[in-house]
C-alpha positions in Angstrom: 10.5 17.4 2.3 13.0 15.5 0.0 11.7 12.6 -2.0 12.3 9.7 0.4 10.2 11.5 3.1 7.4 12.1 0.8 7.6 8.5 -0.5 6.9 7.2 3.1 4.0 10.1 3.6 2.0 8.2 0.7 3.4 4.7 2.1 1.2 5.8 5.7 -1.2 7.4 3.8 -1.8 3.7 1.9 -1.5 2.1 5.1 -4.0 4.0 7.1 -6.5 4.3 3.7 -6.8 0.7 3.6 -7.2 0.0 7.3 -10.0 2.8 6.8 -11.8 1.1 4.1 -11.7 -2.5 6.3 -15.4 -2.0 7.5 -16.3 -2.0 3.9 -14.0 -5.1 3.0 -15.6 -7.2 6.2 -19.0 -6.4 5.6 -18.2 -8.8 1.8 -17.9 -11.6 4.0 -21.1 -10.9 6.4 -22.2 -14.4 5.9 -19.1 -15.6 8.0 -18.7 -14.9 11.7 -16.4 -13.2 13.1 -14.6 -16.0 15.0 -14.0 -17.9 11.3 -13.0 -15.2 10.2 -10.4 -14.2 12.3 -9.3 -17.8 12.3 -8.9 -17.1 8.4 -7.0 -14.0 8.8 -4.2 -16.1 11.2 -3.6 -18.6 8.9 -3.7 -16.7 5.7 -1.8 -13.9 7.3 1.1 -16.5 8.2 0.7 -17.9 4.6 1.7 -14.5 3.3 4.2 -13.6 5.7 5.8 -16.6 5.3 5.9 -16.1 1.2 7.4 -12.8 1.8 10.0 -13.6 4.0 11.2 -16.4 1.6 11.1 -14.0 -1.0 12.8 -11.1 0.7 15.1 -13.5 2.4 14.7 -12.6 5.9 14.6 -16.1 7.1 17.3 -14.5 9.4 15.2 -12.2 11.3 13.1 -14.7 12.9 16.1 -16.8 14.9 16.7 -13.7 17.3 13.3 -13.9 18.3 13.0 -17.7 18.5 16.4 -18.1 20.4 15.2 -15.2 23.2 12.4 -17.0 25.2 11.2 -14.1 26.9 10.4 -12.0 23.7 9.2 -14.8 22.2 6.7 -15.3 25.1 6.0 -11.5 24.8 5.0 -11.7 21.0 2.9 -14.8 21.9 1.1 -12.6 24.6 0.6 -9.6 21.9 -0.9 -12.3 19.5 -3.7 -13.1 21.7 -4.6 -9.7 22.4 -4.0 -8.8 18.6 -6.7 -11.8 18.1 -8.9 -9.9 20.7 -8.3 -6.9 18.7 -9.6 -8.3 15.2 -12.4 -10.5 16.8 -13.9 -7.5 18.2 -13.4 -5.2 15.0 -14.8 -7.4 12.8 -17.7 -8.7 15.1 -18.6 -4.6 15.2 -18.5 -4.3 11.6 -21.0 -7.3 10.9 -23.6 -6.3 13.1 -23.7 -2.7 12.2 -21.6 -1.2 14.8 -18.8 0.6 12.5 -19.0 3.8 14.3 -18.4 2.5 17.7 -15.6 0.7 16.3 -14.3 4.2 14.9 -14.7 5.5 18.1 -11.7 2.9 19.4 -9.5 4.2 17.0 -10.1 7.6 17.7 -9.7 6.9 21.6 -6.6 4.9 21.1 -4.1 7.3 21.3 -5.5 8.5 24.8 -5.0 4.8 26.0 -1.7 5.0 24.8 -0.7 7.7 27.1 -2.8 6.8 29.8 -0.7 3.3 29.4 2.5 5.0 29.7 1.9 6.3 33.0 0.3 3.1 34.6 2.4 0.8 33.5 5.7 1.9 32.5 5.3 5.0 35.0 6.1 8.1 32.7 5.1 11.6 33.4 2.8 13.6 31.3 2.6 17.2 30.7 -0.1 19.4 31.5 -2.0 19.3 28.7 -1.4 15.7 28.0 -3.5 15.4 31.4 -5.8 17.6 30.1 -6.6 15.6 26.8 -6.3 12.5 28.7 -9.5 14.0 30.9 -11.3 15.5 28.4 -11.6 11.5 26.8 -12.7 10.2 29.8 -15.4 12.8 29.7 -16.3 12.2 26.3 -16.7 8.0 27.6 -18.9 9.0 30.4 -21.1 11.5 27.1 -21.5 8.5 24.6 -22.0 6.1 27.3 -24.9 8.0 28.4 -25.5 8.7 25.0 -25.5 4.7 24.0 -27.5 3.8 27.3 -24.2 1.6 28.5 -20.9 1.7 28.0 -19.7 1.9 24.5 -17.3 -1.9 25.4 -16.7 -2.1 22.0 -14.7 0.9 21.5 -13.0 0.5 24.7 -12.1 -2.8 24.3 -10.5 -2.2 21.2 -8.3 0.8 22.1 -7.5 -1.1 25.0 -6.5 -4.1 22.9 -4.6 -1.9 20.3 -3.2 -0.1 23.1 -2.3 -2.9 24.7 -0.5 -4.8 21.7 1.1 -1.3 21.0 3.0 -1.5 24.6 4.1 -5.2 24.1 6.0 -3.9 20.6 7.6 -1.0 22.7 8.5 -3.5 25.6 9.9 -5.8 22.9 12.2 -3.1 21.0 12.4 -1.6 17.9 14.7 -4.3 17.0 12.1 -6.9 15.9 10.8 -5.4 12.5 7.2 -5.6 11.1 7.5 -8.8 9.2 9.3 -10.7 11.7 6.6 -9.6 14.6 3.8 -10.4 12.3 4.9 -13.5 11.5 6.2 -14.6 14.9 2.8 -13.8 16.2 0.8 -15.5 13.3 3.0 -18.6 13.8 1.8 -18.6 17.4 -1.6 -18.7 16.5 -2.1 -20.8 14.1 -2.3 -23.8 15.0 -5.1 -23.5 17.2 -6.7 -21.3 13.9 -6.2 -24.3 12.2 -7.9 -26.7 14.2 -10.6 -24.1 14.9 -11.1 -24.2 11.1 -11.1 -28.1 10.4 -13.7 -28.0 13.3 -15.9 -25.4 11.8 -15.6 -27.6 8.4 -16.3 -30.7 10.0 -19.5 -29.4 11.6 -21.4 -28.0 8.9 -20.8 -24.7 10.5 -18.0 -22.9 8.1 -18.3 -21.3 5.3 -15.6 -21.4 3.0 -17.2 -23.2 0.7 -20.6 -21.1 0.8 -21.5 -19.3 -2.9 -17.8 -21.0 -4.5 -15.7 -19.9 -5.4 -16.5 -16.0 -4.0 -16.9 -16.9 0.3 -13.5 -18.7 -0.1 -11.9 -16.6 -2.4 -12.7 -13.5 0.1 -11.2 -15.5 3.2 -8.1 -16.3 1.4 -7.6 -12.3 0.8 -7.6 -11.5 4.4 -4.1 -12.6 4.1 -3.2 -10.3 2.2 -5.2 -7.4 3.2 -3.8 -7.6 6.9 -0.4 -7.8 5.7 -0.5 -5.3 3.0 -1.1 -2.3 5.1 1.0 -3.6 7.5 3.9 -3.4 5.7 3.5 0.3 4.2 3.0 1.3 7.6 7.0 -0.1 8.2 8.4 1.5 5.3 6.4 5.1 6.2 7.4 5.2 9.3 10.9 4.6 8.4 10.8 7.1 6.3 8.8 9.9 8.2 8.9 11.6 11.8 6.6 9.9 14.6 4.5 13.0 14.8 3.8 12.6 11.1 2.8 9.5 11.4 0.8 10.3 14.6 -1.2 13.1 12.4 -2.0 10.2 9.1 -3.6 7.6 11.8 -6.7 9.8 11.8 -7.4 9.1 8.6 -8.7 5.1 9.9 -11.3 6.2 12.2 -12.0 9.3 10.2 -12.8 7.0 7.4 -14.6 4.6 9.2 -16.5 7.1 11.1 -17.9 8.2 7.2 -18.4 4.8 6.1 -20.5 3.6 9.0 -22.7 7.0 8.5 -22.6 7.8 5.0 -22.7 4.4 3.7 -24.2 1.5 6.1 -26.4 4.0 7.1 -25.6 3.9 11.4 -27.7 6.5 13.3 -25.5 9.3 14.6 -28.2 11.7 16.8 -26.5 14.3 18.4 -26.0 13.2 21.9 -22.9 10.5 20.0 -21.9 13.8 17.9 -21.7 15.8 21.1 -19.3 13.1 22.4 -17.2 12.3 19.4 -16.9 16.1 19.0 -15.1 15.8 22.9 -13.1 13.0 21.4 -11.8 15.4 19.0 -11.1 18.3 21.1 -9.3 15.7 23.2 -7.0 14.5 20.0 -6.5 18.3 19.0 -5.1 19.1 22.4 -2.6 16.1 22.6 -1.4 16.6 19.5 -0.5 19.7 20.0 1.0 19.1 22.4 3.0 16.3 21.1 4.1 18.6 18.1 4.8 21.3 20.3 7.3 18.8 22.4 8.5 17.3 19.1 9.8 21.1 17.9 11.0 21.9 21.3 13.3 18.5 21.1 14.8 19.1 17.8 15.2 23.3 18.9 17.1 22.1 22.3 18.7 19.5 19.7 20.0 22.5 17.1 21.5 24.5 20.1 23.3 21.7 21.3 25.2 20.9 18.4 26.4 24.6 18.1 28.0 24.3 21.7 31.5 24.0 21.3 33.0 20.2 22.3 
């Protein structure tokens, strides 16, 4: 791998470390609900992206988006389910649901697929339809397992899932920043009122235990758009299937924080149906690396046939 390629290996690496670490991060600001502080993370978030784009000067990749109503309405649709995404996640990791949450993540890449064929009508391979069947089996484990469906993992991979299609449907042509702030910019200014309201009631908590509550919602800005942006410049810089490999390390790491750390109970009915998850993941990717090599052999003898 020459240089560049490795530099973008550790760039997904740092992306999908700190995204891992999150449930540890949140759990700092317990003493804040989730709603506040997802309202914090909008307007913060925007607050960074915005300093960013002045400083990079990319001012110019917003106008495209502004001046094209229907992907504008299309990022404004991703935002509210990105919202859904991080109201959820953070409502799991304050009341001691981390490993449910994992569970999302790890599932996520089965919704993806399973996306693909019901809404933009691809075809999967065998043993795509295999993995694909194997999750739902592993659901119908952990939700017997749990007692109920595990909703917060599923709404989360559906959310991510979701958001993920909206960026396909959009193009690659919109870049990280410009998304991010697009959709940030569309939500806050009902985060902001949500926020003077919260003040104005006695109910937020920004200026709980000063300056540490408020100093810890301010950083949500940054730690959202952090890992956001080494995720751009790695997978610049990498194959898909490589970056398809590093997003284990998220729900592997929340997975360990949730059990080894905030102590979750793991008996061995959720084990039996995480280790189903796994299999699942194993098979499609694969699978996936498999189709990736037979790609770039058909690719090889192409460019060998004469013009």
């Amino acid at each position: 791998m020459n240089p560049d390629g490795r530099r973008g290996v550790l760039y997904g690496m740092g992306a999908y470390l700190l995204w891992g670490v999150f449930p540890l991060y949140f759990r700092l600001m317990s003493a804040s609900g989730p709603v506040e502080i997802v309202f914090h993370r909008i307007v913060w978030a925007l607050v960074v992206c915005l300093l960013v784009v002045t400083a990079t000067r990319a001012w110019g990749q917003l106008g495209p988006v502004f001046r094209a109503p229907r992907r504008l309405a299309a990022l404004s649709v991703a935002a509210v389910v990105l919202a859904v995404n991080w109201g959820v996640y953070v409502y799991a990791v304050n009341s001691g649901q981390v490993v449910e949450a994992s569970l999302g993540y790890f599932i996520n890449p089965l919704v993806t697929v399973l996306l693909g064929v019901l809404v933009l009508g691809e075809r999967l391979r065998q043993a795509q339809w295999v993995a694909v069947g194997i999750g739902a089996l592993a659901v119908a484990v952990l939700t017997a397992a749990y007692g109920r469906l595990p909703w917060i993992a599923v709404t989360l991979a559906l959310s991510f899932g979701t958001y993920g299609l909206i960026k396909k449907q959009v193009g690659a042509d919109v870049g990280a920043l410009a998304s991010l702030t697009t959709e940030t910019m569309v939500l806050a200014p009902l985060a902001t009122v949500g926020l003077v309201w919260l003040e104005l009631t006695g109910r937020g908590t920004f200026g709980l235990n000063p300056p540490w509550e408020g100093l810890l919602l301010v950083s949500v800005g940054v730690a959202t758009v952090v890992p956001l942006l080494l995720f751009a410049a790695g997978a610049r810089r990498v194959p898909l299937s490589t970056m398809g490999l590093l997003q284990y390390l998220t729900p592997a790491l929340q997975l360990a924080a949730g059990v080894l750390i905030l102590g979750e109970a793991m008996p061995a009915s959720r084990w039996a149906g995480f280790a189903l998850v796994w299999l699942a993941l194993g098979v499609l990717t694969a699978d996936s690396l498999l189709a990736a090599r037979a790609r770039a052999r058909a690719a090889r003898q192409a460019a060998l046939l004469p013009a």
